[in-house]
N, C-alpha and C positions, 0 to 999 in steps of 0.2 A: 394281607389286605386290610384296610380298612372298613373299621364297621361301625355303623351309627347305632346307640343304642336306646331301647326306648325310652322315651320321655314322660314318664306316667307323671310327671306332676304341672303337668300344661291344665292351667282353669283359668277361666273368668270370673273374675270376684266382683259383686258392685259395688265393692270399696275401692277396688283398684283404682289406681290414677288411669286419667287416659292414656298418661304415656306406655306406664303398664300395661295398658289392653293392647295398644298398638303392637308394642315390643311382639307379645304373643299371638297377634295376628300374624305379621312377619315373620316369627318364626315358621308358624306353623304352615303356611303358606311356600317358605323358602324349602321345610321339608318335604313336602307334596312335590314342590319340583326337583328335589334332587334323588327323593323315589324313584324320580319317573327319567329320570336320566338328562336331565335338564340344569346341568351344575351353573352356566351363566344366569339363567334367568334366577336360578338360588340364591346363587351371591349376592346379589341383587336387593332380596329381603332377606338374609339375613345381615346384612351388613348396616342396612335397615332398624332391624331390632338389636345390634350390639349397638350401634348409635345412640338408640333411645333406653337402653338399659343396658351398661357396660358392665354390671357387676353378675349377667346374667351366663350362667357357667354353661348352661344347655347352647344358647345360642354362640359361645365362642367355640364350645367344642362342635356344632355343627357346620360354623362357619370356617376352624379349620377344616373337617373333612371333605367340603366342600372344593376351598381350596386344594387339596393335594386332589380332589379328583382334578383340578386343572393345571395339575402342575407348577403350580406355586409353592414348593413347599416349606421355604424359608419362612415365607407369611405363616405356612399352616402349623410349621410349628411352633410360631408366636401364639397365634388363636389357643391351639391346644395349651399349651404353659401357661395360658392364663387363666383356661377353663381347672386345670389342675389346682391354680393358686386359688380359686373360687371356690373349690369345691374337690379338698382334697383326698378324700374318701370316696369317690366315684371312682370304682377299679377301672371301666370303659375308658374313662379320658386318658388314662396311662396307657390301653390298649392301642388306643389313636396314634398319640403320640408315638409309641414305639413304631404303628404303621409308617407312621410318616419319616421316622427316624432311620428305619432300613431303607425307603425309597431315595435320602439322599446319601444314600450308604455310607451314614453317622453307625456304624451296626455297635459302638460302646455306646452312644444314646438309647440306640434299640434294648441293649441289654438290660441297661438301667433302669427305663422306662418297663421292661418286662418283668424285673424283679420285683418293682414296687407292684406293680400289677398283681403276681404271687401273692404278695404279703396283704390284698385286700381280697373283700368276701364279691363274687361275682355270681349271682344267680338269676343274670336275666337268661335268654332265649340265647344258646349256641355255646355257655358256657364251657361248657364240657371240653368242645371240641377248642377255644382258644385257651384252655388252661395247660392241656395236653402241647398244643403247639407253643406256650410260651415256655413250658419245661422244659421241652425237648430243645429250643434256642438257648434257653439259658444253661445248660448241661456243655452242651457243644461249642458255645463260646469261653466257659471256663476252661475248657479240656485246650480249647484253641490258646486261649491266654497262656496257662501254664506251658505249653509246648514252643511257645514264642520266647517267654521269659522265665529261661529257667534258672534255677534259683534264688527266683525273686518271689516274696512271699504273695500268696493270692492277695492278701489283702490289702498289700500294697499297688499292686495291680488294678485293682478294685479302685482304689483310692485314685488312683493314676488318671484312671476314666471317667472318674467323677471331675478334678479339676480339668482335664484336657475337654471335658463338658463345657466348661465356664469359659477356658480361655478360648474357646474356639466362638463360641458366641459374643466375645468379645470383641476376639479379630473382624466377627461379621459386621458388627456395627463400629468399625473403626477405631477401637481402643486399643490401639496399639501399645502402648507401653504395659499395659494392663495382662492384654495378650502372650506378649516378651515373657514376664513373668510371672503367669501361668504357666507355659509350657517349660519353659526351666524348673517350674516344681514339680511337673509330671517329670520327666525328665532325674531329677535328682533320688525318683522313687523305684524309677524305671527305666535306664539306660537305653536300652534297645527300643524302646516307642516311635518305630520310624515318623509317624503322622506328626508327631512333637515335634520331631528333628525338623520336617518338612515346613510344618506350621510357625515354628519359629524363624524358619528363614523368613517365611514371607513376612512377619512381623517385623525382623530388622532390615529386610527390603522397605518397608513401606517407611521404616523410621530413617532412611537413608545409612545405615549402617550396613554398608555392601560388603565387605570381608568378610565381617560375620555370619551374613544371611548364606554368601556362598560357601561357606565351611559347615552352615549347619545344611544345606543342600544336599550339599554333595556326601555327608553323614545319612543322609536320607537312603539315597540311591546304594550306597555301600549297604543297608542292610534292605533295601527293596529295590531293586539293578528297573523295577517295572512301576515305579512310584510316576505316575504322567505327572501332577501338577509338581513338583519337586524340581523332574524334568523342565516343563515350559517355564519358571521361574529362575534355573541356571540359566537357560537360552536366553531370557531378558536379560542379565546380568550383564552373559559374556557379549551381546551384540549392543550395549548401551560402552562396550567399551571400545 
């Protein structure tokens, strides 16, 4: 789940600019409403105070968790990544992230976003019990990895996860060639990465390189027979012929 964490450094300064005061009105108003179960009206002012102060890390990581409560969560994972780049020592915003990151069951972003989470100090309110729950995810997704790829070294695995990270946020915002070859370096780390196989099809689908997209497809389904998008991407293929 998602959790917003608190904001103990929300003040009013009278030196502030006004845009500054505004920003922190907005914020804090967009948290009120999404307290209260009120994610549109949220959005609303926070999106608000990222306007008027973009480099403001509380209001993007608020304004993703807002978003994934509406199911946006491509948005909400932009918001979060940039609350992260802001303000990379906030263990919460990598807790975000990862929420958001299982909800589009990205679960190697979840991992990732989990371990970084690990390796920062968290002692707000509920720590305990997300420290316990990110160990126990990151325990069971290595044990998952190694059982998948065996003998391929964890830390190439590792590795693997990290650029099929990049290349997939690639593909999302249309860089295709970019994408191509990211998932051929996961790929040449990690053989069996069905998501690669899958992910790379769609990238030389999109760059018109239809043979290849359908041989890395059909690579998909050979070691996932239940891979859906894999699937609806040969069915474009073979009905576009």
């Amino acid at each position: 789940r998602s959790t917003l964490f608190p904001y103990t450094t929300l003040f009013r300064s009278a030196t502030a600019t006004a845009a500054a005061r505004a920003a922190l009105e907005a914020l804090e108003r967009g948290l009120e409403y999404l307290e209260a179960g009120r994610p549109r009206a949220a959005r609303r002012r926070l999106e608000r105070c990222v306007a008027r102060q973009p480099d403001n890390a509380e209001g993007r990581s608020a304004l993703g968790v807002c978003l994934l409560e509406l199911d946006e969560i491509d948005l909400a994972i932009t918001e979060l990544a940039e609350a992260i780049r802001l303000e990379p020592t906030q263990a919460l915003h990598r807790w975000n992230l990862a929420s958001a990151a299982k909800q589009a069951d990205r679960m190697g972003g979840c991992y990732l976003a989990l371990r970084d989470y690990l390796g920062l100090p968290d002692d707000s309110e509920g720590a305990a019990e997300r420290r316990a729950e990110a160990k126990s995810f990151v325990r069971a997704y290595e044990r998952m990895l190694r059982g998948n790829h065996p003998g391929v070294p964890l830390r190439d695995v590792l590795r693997g996860e990290e650029l099929f990270a990049r290349a997939y946020a690639a593909l999302s915002e249309g860089r295709h060639v970019e994408a191509a070859n990211g998932f051929e370096n996961v790929l040449a780390l990690v053989p069996r990465h069905y998501p690669s196989w899958g992910n790379l099809g769609a990238a030389y689908l999109a760059l018109d390189r239809t043979s290849e997209a359908q041989r890395c497809l059909e690579r998909a389904l050979e070691l996932n027979p239940d891979y859906t998008i894999a699937k609806h991407n040969l069915l474009l293929i073979q009905a576009g012929r």
